[in-house]
FITOR-440802 format. One record per residue (C-alpha): x, y, z. Coordinates in steps of 0.1 Angstrom, whole numbers. Layout:
// FITOR-440802
@xx=X; yy=Y; zz=Z
...
// end
This chain:
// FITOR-440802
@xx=0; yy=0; zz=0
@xx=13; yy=34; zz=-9
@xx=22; yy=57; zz=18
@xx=-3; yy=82; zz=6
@xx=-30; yy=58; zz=0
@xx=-60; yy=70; zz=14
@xx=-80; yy=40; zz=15
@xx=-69; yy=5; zz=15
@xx=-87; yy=-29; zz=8
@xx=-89; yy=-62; zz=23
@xx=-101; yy=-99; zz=16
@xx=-135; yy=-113; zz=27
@xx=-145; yy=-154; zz=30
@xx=-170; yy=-174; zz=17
@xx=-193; yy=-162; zz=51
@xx=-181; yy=-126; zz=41
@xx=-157; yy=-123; zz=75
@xx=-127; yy=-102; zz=71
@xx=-98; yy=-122; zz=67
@xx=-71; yy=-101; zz=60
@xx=-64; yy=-61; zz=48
@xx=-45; yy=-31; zz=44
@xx=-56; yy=2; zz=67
@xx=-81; yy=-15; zz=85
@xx=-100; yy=4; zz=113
@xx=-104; yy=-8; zz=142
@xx=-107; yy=-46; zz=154
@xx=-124; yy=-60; zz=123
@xx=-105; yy=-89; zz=117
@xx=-130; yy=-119; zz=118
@xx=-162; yy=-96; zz=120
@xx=-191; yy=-99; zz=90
@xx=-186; yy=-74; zz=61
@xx=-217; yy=-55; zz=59
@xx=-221; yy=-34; zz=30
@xx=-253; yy=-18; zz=10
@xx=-259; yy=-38; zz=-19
@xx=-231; yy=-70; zz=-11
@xx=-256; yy=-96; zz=-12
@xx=-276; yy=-91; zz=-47
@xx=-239; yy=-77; zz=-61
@xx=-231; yy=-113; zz=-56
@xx=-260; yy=-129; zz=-72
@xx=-255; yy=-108; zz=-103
@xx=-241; yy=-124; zz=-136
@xx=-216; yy=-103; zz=-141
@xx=-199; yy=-115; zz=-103
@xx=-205; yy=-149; zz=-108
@xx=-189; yy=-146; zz=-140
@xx=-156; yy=-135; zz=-123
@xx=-158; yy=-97; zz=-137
@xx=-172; yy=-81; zz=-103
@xx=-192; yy=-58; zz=-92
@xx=-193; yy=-21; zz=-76
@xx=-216; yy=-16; zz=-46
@xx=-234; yy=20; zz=-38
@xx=-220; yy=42; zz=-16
@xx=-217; yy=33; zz=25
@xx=-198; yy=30; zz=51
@xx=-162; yy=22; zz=50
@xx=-138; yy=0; zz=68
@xx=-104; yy=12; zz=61
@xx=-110; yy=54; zz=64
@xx=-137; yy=71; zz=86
@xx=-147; yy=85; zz=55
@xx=-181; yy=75; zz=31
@xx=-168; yy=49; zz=5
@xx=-181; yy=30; zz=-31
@xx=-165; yy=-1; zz=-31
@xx=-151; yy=-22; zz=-63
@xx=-157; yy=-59; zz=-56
@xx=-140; yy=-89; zz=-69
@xx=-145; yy=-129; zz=-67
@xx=-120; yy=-150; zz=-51
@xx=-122; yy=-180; zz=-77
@xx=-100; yy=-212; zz=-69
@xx=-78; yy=-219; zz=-104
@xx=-82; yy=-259; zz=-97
@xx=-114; yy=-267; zz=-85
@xx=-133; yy=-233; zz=-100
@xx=-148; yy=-228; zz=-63
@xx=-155; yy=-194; zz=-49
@xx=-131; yy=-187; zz=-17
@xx=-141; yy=-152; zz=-14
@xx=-137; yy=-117; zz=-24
@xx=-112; yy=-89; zz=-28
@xx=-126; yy=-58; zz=-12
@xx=-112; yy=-24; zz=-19
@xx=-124; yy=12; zz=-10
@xx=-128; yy=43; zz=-31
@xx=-134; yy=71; zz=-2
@xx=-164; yy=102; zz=-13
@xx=-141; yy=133; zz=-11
@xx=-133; yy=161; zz=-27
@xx=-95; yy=149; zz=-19
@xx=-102; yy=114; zz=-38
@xx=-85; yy=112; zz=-71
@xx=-113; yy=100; zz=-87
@xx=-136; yy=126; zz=-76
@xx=-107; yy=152; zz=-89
@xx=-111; yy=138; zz=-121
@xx=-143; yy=144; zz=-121
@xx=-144; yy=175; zz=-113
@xx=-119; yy=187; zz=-137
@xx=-148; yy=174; zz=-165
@xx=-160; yy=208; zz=-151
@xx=-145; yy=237; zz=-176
@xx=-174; yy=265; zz=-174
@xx=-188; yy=285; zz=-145
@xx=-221; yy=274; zz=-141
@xx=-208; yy=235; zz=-149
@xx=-219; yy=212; zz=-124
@xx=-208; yy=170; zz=-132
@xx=-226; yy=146; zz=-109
@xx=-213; yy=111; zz=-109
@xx=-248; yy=87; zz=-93
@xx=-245; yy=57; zz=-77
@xx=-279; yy=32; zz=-83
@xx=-295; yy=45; zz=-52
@xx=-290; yy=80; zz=-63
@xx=-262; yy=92; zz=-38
@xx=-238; yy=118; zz=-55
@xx=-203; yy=98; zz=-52
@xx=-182; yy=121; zz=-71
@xx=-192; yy=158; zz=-81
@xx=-179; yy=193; zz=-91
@xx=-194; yy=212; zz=-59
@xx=-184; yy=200; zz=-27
@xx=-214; yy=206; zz=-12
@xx=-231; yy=179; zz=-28
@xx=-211; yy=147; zz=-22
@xx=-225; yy=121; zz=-4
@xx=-259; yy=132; zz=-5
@xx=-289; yy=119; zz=-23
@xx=-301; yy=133; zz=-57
@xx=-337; yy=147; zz=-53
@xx=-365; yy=146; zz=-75
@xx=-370; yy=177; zz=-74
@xx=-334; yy=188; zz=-87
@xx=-334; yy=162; zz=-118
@xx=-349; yy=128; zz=-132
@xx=-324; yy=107; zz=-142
@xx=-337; yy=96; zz=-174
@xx=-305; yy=95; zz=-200
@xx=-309; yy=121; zz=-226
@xx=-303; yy=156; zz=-233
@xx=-328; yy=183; zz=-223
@xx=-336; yy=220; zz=-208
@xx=-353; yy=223; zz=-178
@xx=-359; yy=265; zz=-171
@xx=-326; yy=280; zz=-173
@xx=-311; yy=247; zz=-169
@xx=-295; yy=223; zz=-199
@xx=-287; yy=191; zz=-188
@xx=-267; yy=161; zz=-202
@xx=-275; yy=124; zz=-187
@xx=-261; yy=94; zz=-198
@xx=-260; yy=58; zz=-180
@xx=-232; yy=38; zz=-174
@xx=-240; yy=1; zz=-172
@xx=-210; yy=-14; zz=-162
@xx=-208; yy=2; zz=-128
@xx=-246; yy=9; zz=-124
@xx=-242; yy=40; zz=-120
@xx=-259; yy=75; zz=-139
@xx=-232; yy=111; zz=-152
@xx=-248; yy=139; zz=-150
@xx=-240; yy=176; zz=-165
@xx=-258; yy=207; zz=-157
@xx=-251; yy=238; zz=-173
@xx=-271; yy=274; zz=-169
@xx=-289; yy=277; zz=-201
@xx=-277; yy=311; zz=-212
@xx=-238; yy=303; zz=-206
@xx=-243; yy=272; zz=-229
@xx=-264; yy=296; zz=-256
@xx=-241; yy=317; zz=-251
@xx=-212; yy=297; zz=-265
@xx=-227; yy=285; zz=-296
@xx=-214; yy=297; zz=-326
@xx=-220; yy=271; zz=-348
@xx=-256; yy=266; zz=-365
@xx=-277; yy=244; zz=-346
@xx=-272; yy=214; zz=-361
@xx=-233; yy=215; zz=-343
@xx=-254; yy=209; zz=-312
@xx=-258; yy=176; zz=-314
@xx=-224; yy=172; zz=-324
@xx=-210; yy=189; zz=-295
@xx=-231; yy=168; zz=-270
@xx=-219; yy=136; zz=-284
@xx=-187; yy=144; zz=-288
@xx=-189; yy=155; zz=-247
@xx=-206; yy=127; zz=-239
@xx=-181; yy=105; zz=-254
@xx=-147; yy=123; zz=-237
@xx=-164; yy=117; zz=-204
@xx=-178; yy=84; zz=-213
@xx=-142; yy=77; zz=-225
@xx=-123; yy=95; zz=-194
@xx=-144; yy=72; zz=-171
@xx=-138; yy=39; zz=-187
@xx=-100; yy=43; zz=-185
@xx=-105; yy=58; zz=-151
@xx=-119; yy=23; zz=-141
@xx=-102; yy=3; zz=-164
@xx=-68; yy=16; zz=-148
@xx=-86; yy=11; zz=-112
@xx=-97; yy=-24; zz=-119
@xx=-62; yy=-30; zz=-135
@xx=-50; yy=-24; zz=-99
@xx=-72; yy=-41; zz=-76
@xx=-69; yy=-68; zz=-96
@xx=-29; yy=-69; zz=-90
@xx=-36; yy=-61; zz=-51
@xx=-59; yy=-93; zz=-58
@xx=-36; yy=-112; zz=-73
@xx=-8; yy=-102; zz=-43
@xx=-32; yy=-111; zz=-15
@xx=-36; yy=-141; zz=-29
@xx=-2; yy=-149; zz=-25
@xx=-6; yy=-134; zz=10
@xx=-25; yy=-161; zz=20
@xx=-7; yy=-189; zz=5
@xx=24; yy=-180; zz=23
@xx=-1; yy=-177; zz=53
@xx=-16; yy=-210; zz=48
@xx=19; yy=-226; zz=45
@xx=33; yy=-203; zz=75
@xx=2; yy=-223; zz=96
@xx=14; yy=-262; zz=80
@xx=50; yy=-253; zz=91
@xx=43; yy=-243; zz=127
@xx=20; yy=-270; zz=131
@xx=47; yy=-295; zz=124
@xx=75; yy=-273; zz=140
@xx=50; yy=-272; zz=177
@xx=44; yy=-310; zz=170
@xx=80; yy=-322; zz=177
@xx=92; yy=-310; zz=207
@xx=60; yy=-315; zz=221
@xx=59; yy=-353; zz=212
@xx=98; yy=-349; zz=228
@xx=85; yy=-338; zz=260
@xx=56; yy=-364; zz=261
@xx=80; yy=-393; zz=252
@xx=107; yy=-383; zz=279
@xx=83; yy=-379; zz=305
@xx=64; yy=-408; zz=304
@xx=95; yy=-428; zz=300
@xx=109; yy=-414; zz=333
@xx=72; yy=-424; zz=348
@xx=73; yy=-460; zz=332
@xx=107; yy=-467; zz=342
@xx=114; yy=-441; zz=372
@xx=126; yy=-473; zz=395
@xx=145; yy=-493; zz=372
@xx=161; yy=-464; zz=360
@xx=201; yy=-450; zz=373
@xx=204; yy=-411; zz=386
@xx=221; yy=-405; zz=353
@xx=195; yy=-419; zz=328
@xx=168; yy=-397; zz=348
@xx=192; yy=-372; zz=348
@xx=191; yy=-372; zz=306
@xx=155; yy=-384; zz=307
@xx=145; yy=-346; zz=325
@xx=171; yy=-331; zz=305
@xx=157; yy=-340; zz=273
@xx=126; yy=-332; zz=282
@xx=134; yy=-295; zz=296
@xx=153; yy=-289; zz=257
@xx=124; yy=-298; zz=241
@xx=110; yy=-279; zz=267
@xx=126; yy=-250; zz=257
@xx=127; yy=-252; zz=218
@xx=91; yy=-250; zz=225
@xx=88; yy=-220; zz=241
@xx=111; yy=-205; zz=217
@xx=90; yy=-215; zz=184
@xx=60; yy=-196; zz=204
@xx=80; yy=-166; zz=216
@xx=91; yy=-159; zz=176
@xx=50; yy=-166; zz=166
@xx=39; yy=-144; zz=193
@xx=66; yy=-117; zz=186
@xx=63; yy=-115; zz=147
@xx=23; yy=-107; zz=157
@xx=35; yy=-83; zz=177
@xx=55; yy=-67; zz=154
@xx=28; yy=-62; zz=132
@xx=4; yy=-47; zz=153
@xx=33; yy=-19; zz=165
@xx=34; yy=-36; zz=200
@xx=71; yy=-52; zz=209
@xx=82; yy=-39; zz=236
@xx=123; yy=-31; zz=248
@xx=137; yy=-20; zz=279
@xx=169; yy=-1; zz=275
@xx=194; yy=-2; zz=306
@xx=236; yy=-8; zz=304
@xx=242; yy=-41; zz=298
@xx=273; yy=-59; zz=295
@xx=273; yy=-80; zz=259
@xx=302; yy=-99; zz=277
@xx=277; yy=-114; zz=300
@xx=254; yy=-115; zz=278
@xx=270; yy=-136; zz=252
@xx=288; yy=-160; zz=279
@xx=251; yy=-164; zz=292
@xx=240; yy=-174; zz=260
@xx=270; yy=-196; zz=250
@xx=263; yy=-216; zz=286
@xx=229; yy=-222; zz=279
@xx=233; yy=-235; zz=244
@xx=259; yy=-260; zz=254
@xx=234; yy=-277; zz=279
@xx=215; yy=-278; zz=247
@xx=232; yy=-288; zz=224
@xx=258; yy=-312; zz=237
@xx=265; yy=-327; zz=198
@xx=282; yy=-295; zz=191
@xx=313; yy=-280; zz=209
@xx=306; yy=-240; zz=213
@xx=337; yy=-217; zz=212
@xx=334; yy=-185; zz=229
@xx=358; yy=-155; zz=226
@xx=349; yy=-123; zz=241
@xx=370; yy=-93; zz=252
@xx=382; yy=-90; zz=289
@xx=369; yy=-59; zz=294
@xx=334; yy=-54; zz=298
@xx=314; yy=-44; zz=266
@xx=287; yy=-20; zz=280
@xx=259; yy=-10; zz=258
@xx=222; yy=3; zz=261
@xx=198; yy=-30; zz=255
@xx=169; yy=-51; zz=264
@xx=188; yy=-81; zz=278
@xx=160; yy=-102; zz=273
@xx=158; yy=-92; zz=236
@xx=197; yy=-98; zz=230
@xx=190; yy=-127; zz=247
@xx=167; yy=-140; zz=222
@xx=189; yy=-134; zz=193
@xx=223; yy=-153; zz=203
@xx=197; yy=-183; zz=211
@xx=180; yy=-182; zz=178
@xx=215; yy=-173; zz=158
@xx=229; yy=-208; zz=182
@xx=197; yy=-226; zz=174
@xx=198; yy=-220; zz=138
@xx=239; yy=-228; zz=139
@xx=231; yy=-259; zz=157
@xx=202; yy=-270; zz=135
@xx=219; yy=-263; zz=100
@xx=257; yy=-278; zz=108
@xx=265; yy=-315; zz=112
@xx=268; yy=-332; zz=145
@xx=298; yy=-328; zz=164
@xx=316; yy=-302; zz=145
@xx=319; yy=-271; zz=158
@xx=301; yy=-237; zz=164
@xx=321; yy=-203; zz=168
@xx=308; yy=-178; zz=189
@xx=328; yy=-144; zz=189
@xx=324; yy=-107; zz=204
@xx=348; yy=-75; zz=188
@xx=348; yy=-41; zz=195
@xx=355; yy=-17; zz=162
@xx=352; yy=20; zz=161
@xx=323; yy=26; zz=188
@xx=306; yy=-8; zz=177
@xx=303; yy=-42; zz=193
@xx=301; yy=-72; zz=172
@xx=289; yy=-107; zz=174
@xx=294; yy=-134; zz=150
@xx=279; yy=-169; zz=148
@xx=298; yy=-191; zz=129
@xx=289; yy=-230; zz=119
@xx=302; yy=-254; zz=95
@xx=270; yy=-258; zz=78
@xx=258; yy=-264; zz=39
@xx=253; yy=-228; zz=41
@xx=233; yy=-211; zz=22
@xx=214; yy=-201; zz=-12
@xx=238; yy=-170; zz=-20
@xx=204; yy=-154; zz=-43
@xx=182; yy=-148; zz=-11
@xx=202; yy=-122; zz=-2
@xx=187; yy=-100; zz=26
@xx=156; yy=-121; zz=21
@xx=169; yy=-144; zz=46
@xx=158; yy=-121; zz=72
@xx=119; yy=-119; zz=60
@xx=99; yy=-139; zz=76
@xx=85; yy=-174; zz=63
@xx=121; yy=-181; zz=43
@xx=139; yy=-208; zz=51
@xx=169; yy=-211; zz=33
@xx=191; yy=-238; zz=45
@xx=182; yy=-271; zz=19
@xx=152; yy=-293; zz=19
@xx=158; yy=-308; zz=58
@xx=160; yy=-276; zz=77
@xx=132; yy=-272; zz=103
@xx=122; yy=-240; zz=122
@xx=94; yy=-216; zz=114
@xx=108; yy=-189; zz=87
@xx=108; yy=-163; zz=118
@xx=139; yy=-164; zz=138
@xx=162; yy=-144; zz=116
@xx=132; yy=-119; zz=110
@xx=128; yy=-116; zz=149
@xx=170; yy=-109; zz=154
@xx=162; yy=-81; zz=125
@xx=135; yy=-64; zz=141
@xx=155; yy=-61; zz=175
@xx=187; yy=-57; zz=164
@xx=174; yy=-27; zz=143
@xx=156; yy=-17; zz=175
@xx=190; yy=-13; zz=188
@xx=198; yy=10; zz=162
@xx=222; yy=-21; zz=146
@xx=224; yy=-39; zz=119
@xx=224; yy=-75; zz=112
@xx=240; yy=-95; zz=79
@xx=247; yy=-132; zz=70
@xx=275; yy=-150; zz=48
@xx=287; yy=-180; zz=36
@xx=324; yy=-188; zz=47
@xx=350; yy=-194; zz=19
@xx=363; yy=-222; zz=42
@xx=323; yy=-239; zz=46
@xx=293; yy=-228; zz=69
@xx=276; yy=-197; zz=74
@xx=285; yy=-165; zz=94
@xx=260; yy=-145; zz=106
@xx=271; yy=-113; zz=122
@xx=251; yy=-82; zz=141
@xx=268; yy=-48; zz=156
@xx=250; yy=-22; zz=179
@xx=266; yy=7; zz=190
@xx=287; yy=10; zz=224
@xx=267; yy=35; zz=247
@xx=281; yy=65; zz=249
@xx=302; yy=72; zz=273
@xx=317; yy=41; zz=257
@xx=327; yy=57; zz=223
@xx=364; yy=65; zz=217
@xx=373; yy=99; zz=213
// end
């Protein structure tokens, strides 16, 4: 969605529930789409036929503001089943651009151009004053035609596509005024109006419909990474889960029979699992946070040393196939962080290390200080990765280590969003000599800085 946009759009199911959007106001999510004229736009031919429909003017859901709405079907490509719509918003302003084109149809002084929806509410007009009210009788009949009505001439033509009625009112004696031609140039003049606006609002459309359809076409592919995002977390909860079962009911079978040391592992398997659980949720939970604006940081001095030696200890109780190196300064490394937040990136950077590289070879863990930065690498003797995903390996849903790598898609996208939070910056490499390095810096607190 552009910055600027002034409306968005959003995609309705089968039970017309809002299912996902852009600018949505408000907690709409999972709420019935109510609009005037949704049901019968959806028994018409033209919508069951896949070419949509355009509903009268109401209430909108993503701007405060009185909307017309351009709706499309959701059509499934394999089984030809409707899965929905694709909704999106055309606000009644005078700020809208299509009620600017419009109004520059208006050239003369006593010009008025209506644009009428079917239940005769002015959408689009020349005079401010008149937008999003209804037409009266008693101002015009919309009956297509040209005609004078007192000191009025006015200009109506129908436009069946969108259901909807243009309308041009001129004072009579500015329009007398103008001829110059015999009268037979009249008619001339009035069809060759007719057809610039006619014309002017067919590409106006054409070039709208051209876009929701590619907004269409995006969302779509929306929810396809969303419907695979759900399939891999599923899988991704399901195994430590069944670890944790398995563990613990073998300790409960066999608790007697069993020596110190085999409970020992028994609990200690079962608390890893544990563990990889509760991160797999914390990422979930986080990226939803991150899109509604709502992760939270708390900023005091911490000492990366600690913090990275704290890591480094906890991932070796993990991950006991893999001997972690550490090398940190001997001085302490003092910046302004969330602990907890650092704290979840050297675990998910020492997760991913320890998922993606062999067993028993070996995982490099390394703090520097350069020019009023701290930096951290993580280094593994992995497969690596595909060098073409780029910085894509930090959006979420990519995983891009080969066809056995397991996780979610979200760790690397959660060490983005915090490192940047730190005002850092976060990269990843493949190693000449094999593996991958990935590597983040955030800046030494002040006081810290060399002069």
């Amino acid at each position: 969605s552009s910055p600027s946009a002034r409306t968005g759009f959003f995609l309705i199911d089968t039970a017309d529930r809002v299912t996902s959007g852009v600018l949505l106001q408000g907690n709409v999510l999972g709420t019935a789409y109510q609009h005037p004229g949704l049901t019968e736009a959806k028994r018409t031919p033209a919508f069951l036929a896949g070419r949509g429909a355009i509903l009268p003017v109401g209430e909108g859901i993503t701007t405060n503001l009185p909307v017309w709405v351009l709706l499309l079907p959701v059509i499934d490509r394999t089984t030809g089943a409707y899965r929905g719509s694709f909704v999106y918003e055309v606000d009644v302003s005078t700020e809208s651009s299509f009620n600017q084109e419009i109004s520059r149809l208006a050239r003369q002084r006593t010009d008025v151009i209506l644009m009428v929806d079917d239940r005769k509410t002015i959408l689009a007009s020349s005079r401010a004053d008149l937008l999003n009210t209804k037409l009266e009788a008693s101002f015009i009949q919309l009956n297509p035609g040209f005609r004078r009505a007192g000191n009025r001439v006015i200009a109506i033509a129908a436009i069946p596509s969108a259901n909807w009625t243009l309308v041009f009112v001129q004072d009579a004696s500015e329009f007398d005024s103008a001829l110059s031609e015999p009268l037979q140039n009249v008619g001339r003049i009035l069809v060759v109006l007719l057809l610039v606006v006619a014309a002017g609002v067919f590409l106006i459309l054409l070039r709208r419909l051209r876009a929701a359809r590619e907004e269409q076409d995006r969302l779509q592919r929306l929810n396809e990474t969303q419907e695979e995002f759900i399939s891999i977390v599923s899988h991704e909860l399901r195994t430590p889960v069944a670890g944790i079962l398995g563990f613990l009911q073998t300790g409960l079978d066999h608790w007697a029979q069993m020596t110190d040391g085999e409970r020992q592992g028994a609990v200690r398997r079962a608390a890893t699992n544990a563990r990889r659980l509760q991160a797999l949720t914390r990422d979930v939970l986080d990226t939803e946070s991150v899109e509604a604006g709502r992760l939270s940081f708390n900023f005091e001095p911490v000492d990366l040393v600690d913090e990275v030696r704290s890591a480094v200890d906890a991932a070796d109780s993990l991950y006991e196939d893999h001997l972690i190196t550490c090398r940190v300064p001997l001085p302490p490394v003092t910046i302004d962080a969330d602990a907890d937040r650092l704290q979840q990136v050297l675990s998910n950077l020492l997760d991913n290390a320890a998922k993606n590289s062999p067993t028993g070879t070996p995982i490099d863990v390394r703090l520097d200080v350069d020019h009023g930065r701290a930096k951290v690498t993580v280094r593994d003797q992995g497969p690596g990765f595909d060098p073409s995903l780029g910085d894509r390996m930090f959006e979420k849903f990519v995983r891009g280590r080969g066809s056995t790598v397991t996780g979610t898609g979200l760790g690397l996208y959660v060490c983005k969003v915090v490192v940047e939070a730190h005002h850092g910056n976060i990269s990843a490499g493949n190693d000449p000599e094999g593996g991958t390095e990935v590597r983040f810096e955030i800046p030494l607190r002040i006081d810290e800085q060399p002069t």
